[in-house]
N, C-alpha and C positions, 0 to 999 in steps of 0.2 A: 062553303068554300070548295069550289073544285080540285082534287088534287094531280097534280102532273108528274106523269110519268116522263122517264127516259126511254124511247124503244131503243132493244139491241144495249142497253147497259147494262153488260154482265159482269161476271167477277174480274174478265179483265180488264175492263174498263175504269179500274178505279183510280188511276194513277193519274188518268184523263181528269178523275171529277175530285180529286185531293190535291191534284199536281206533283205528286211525287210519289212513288213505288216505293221506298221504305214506309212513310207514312203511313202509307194504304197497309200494306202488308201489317204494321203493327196495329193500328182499329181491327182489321178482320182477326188477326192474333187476343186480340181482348176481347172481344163478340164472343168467339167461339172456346174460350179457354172456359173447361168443364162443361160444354157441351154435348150434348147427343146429336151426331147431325146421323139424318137420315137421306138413303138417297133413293129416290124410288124406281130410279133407272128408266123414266119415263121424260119425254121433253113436254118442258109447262107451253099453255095454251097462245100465250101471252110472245114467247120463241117463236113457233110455227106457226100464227099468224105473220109476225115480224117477214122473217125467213118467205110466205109464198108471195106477201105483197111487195118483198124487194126482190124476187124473181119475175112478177108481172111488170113490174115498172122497167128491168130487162130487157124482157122480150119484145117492148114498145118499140117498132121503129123508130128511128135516130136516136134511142138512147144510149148511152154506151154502159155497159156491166159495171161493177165497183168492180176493182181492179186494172179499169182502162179497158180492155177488150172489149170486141163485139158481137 
């Protein structure tokens, strides 16, 4: 079974994929209660791929930027 990702679903994105920001916020509150979180102060692979393919899809003639601009 193949498994599917979300691109570009990050932390804030969860209110999006729960429908509601309290919600959300109490799951990530029960995940991480007595946890070690580490942060390696590095952007994962999985981001900066996301991030140059929605700049190339940008710079595409007639496309317009997320945001509306061009």
């Amino acid at each position: 079974m193949k498994r599917r990702e979300r691109a570009g679903a990050g932390v804030g994105a969860g209110d999006k994929t729960f429908g509601d920001a309290r919600l959300c916020a109490a799951i990530a509150d029960r995940i991480t209660f007595r946890c070690t979180l580490i942060q390696t102060g590095t952007e994962s692979y999985r981001y900066q791929t996301t991030q140059e393919s929605l700049f190339a899809a940008s710079e595409r003639p007639g496309k317009q930027r997320p945001g509306g601009g061009r």
